[in-house]
N, C-alpha and C positions, 0 to 999 in steps of 0.2 A: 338140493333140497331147498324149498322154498317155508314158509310157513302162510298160512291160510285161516285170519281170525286165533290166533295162538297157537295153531295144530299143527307140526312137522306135515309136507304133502313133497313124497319124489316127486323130481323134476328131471330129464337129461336135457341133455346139451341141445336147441335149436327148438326145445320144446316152448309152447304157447304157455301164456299162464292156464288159459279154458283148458288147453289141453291136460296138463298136469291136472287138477280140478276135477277133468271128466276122468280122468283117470282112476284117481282114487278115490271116485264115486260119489263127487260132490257135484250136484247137477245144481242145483240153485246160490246164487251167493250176492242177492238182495232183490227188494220188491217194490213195487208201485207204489208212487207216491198216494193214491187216493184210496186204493182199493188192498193195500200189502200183500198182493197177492207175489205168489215168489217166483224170481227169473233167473235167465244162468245164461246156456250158451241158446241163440236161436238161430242169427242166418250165417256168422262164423268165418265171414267173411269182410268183418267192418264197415257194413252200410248198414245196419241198426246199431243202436246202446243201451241191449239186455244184457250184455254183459259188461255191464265197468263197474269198477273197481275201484280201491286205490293202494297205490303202490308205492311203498315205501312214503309215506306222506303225501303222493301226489295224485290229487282224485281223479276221476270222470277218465280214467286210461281203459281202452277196450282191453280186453282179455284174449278177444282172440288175435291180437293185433302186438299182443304186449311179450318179447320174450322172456321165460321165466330165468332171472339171472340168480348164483347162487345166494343165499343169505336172503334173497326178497322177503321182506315183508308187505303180505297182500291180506287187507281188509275187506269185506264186506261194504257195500256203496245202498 
């Protein structure tokens, strides 16, 4: 179990943070700097940064790059 902005989101074992996320139906988790339009997972394979995060204190970590460990706390970016 991870939490995601204050909210319990399951996680298993080897799962992505994106993945846990897409999971429990959370598609966006922050937005453009100029325009706030809202982003989440897009090529999901670590050569863009629509999906970062931050985690456990530490920002700008991709999501789908990042595996989700028990207790994470993962913010909005």
């Amino acid at each position: 179990m991870i939490t995601f902005d204050g909210r319990p989101v399951p996680a298993e074992p080897g799962q992505t943070i994106a993945a846990a996320l897409i999971a429990a139906g959370i598609t966006a988790w922050r937005t453009t700097r100029h325009a706030g339009r809202p982003r989440g997972l897009f090529c999901g394979i670590g050569a863009c940064f629509d999906c970062l995060v931050t985690v456990d204190g530490v920002p700008d970590l991709r999501a789908c790059l990042t595996e989700a460990h028990p207790d994470a706390e993962v913010h909005p970016q």
